[in-house]
C-alpha positions as CSV (number, residue, x, y, z in Angstrom):
1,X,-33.4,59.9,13.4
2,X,-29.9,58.5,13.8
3,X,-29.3,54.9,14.9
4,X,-26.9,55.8,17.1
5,X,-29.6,58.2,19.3
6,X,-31.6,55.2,19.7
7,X,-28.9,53.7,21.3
8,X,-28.3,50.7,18.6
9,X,-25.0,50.1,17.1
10,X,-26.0,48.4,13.8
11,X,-21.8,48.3,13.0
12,X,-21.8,45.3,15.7
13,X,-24.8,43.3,14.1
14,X,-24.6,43.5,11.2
15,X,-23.4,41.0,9.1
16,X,-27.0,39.4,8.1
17,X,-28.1,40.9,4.6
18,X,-31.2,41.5,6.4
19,X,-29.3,44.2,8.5
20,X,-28.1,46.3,5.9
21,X,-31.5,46.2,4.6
22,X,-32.9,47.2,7.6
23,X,-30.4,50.0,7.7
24,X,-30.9,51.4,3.9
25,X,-34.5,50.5,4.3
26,X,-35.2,52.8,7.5
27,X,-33.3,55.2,6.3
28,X,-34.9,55.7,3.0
29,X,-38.3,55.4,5.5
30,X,-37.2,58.1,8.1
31,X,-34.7,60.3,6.3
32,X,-36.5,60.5,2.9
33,X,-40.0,59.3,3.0
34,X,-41.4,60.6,6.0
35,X,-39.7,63.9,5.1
36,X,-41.6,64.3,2.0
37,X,-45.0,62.8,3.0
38,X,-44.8,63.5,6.5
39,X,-45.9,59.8,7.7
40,X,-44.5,56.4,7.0
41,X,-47.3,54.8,5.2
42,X,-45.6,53.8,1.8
43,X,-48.0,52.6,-1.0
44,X,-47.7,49.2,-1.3
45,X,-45.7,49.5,-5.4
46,X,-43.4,52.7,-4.0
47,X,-39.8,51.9,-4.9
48,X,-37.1,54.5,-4.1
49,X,-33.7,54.4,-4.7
50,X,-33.3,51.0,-6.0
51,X,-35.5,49.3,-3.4
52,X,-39.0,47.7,-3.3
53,X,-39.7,50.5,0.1
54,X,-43.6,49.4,-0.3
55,X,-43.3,45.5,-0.3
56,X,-40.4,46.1,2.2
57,X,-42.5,47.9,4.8
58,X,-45.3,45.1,3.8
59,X,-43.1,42.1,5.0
60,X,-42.2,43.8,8.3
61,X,-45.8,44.4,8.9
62,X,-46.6,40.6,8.1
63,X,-43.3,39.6,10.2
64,X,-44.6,41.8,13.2
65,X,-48.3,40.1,12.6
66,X,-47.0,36.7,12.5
67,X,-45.3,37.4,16.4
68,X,-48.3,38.9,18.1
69,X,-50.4,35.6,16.6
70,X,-47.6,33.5,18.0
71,X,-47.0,31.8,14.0
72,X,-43.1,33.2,14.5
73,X,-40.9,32.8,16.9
74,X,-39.7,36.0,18.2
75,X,-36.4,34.3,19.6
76,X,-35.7,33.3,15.5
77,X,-37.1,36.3,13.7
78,X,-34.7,39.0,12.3
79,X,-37.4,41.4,13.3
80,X,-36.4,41.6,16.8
81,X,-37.6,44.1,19.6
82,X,-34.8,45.9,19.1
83,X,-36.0,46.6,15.1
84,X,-39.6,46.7,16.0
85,X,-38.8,50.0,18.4
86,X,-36.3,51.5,15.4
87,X,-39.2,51.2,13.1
88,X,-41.4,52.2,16.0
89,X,-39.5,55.4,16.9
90,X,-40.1,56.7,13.2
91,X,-44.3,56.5,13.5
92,X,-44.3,52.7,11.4
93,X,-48.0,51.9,11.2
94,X,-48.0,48.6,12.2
95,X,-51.5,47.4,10.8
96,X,-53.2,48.8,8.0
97,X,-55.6,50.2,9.9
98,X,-53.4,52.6,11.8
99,X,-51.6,53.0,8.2
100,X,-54.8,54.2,6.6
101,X,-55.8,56.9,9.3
102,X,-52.7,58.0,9.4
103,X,-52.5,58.5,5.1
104,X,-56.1,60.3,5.5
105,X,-55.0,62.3,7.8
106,X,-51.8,63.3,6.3
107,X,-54.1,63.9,2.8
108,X,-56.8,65.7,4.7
109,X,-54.4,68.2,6.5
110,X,-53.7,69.6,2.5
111,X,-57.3,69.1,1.0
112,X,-59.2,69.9,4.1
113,X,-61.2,66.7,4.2
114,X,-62.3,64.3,7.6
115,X,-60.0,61.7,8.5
116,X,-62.4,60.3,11.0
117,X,-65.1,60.1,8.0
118,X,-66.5,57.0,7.2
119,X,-66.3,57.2,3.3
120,X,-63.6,56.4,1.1
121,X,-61.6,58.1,-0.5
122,X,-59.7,57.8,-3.6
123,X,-56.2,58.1,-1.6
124,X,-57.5,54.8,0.6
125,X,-56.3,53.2,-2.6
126,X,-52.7,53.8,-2.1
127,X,-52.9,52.5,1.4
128,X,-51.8,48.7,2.2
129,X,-54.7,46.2,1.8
């Protein structure tokens, strides 16, 4: 998914470190990850090229948590709406719920398991906690 389809120009805003980041960091999540696992649940410990991917998707999950409970404002957060529908348009599990469903189903597409099953699974422990 280019940057530029999504109609943001990250060139223009970009001089926060947090933007280039943002920019290797979705990249490596769209372009790479995604491609190989087909979702964009990244195991909390995954590092891939050079970068933390797991603890970085974990900090935008707690950043977008910490808006919808009103602890940050969204005004004075560098994850603004603009970056929440970039990471959005890419299928970002937001909560680990949605991240965990989506891993089953990913794993149970190969091995022929139930994602809406009850029981757990080894692969749930990959899955952010």
């Amino acid at each position: 998914m280019a940057l530029h389809a999504l109609g943001w120009t990250p060139m223009q805003s970009c001089s926060h470190k947090y933007c280039r980041i943002l920019i290797f960091a979705f990249a490596l999540l769209s372009q790479e990850y995604k491609r190989e696992h087909g979702i964009c649940q990244v195991p909390k410990k995954h590092r891939q090229s050079g970068l933390s991917l797991g603890s970085w998707c974990q900090r935008q999950r707690r950043m977008y948590r910490d808006i919808q409970e009103g602890k940050l404002d969204p005004k004075k957060t560098l994850l603004t709406p603009e970056r929440i529908n970039l990471l959005e348009s890419c299928g970002f599990p937001w909560t680990a719920e949605n991240a965990r469903f989506e891993s089953k189903v990913s794993h149970d597409l190969v091995t022929g398991g139930d994602a809406n099953s009850d029981e757990d699974s080894d692969y749930d422990k990959l899955c952010i906690q």
